[in-house]
N, C-alpha and C positions, 0 to 999 in steps of 0.2 A: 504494500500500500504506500504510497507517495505521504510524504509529511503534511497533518490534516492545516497546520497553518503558522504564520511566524507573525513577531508582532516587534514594531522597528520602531523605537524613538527616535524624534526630530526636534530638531530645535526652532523652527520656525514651521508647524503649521501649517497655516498658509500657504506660503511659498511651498513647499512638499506637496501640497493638493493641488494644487496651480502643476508643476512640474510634472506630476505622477499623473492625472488626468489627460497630458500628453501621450506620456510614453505608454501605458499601459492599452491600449487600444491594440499600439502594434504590436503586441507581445501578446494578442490576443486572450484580455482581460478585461472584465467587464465593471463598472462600478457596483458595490454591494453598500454599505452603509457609508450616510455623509452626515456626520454631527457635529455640533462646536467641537467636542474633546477628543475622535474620532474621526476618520475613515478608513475604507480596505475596496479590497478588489478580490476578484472572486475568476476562477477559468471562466471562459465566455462558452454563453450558449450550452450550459448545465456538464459541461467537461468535468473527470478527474483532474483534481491537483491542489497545489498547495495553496491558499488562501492569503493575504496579504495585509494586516492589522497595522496604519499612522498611528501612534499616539505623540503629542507636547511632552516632550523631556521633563524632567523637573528636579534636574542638577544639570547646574551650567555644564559648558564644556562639548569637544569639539570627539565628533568619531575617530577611528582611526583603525584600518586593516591590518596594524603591524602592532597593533594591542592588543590582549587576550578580548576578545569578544567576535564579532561578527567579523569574515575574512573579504566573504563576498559572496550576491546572489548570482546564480546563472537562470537563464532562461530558455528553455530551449523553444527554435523554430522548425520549420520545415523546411523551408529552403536557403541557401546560402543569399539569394535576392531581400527574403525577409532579415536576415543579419546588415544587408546593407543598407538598407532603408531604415534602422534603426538607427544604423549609427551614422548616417547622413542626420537623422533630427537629433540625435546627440552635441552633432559638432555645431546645429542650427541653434541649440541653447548654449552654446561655449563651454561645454562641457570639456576638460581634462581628459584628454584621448589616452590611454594607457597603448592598447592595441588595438591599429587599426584591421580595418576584416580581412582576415588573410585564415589559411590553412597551421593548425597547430599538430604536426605530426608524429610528434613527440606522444601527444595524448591515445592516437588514434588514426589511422587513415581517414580524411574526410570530414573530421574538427574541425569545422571552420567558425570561428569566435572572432567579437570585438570586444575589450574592456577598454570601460570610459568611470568617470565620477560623477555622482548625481552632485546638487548642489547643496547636498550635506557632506559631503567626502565621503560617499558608499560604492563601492566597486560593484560595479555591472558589469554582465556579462550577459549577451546573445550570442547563440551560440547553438549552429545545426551540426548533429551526427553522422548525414549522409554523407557517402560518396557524390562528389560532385564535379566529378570531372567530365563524367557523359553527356 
């Protein structure tokens, strides 16, 4: 069974729902609850998978991938087109490009992944498991 859901502190609200209502479309996610103290996102169109829970931080201070907690999310697609259209509206928000979409063969034949930062400093990852060379 896929993990039933994760739940991300942010420092700014707002701006995260503003952000996240962009991206999550293409990553084929749908919106589920939107409240003052809350939102999340849910698979689209009654899909398995992991569920997505914003809350307002409430101790200051900034994330970080390279401290014990969160490393990074991935996200898988279906085509390597869908990874580039990601991270085309990645770079449309000035996002911090880690990788751009290229083949990681290291991982697997046909990894093809982009890692960017959202604008809390959270490592994203899209990222299809086919072969894609045909």
């Amino acid at each position: 069974m896929p993990l039933g859901h994760l739940g991300l502190n942010v420092s700014d609200l707002a701006a995260a729902k503003a952000y996240y209502d962009g991206l999550m479309p293409l990553l084929a996610f749908e919106p589920f609850i939107a409240a003052d103290d809350q939102f999340s996102y849910r698979p689209a169109d009654g899909k398995v998978g992991t569920w997505l829970f914003f809350y307002q931080s409430r101790v200051d201070g900034d994330g970080s991938r390279h401290r014990t907690g969160l490393q990074h999310l991935a996200f898988i697609l279906k085509t390597p087109a869908e990874v580039q259209r990601v991270h085309d509206w990645a770079a449309s928000q000035d996002a911090e490009i880690i990788h751009a979409p290229r083949e990681f063969p290291e991982y697997h034949p046909g990894y093809y992944a982009t890692f960017w930062l959202d604008l809390h400093g959270f490592m994203l990852e899209a990222v299809c498991h086919r072969d894609h060379s045909g």
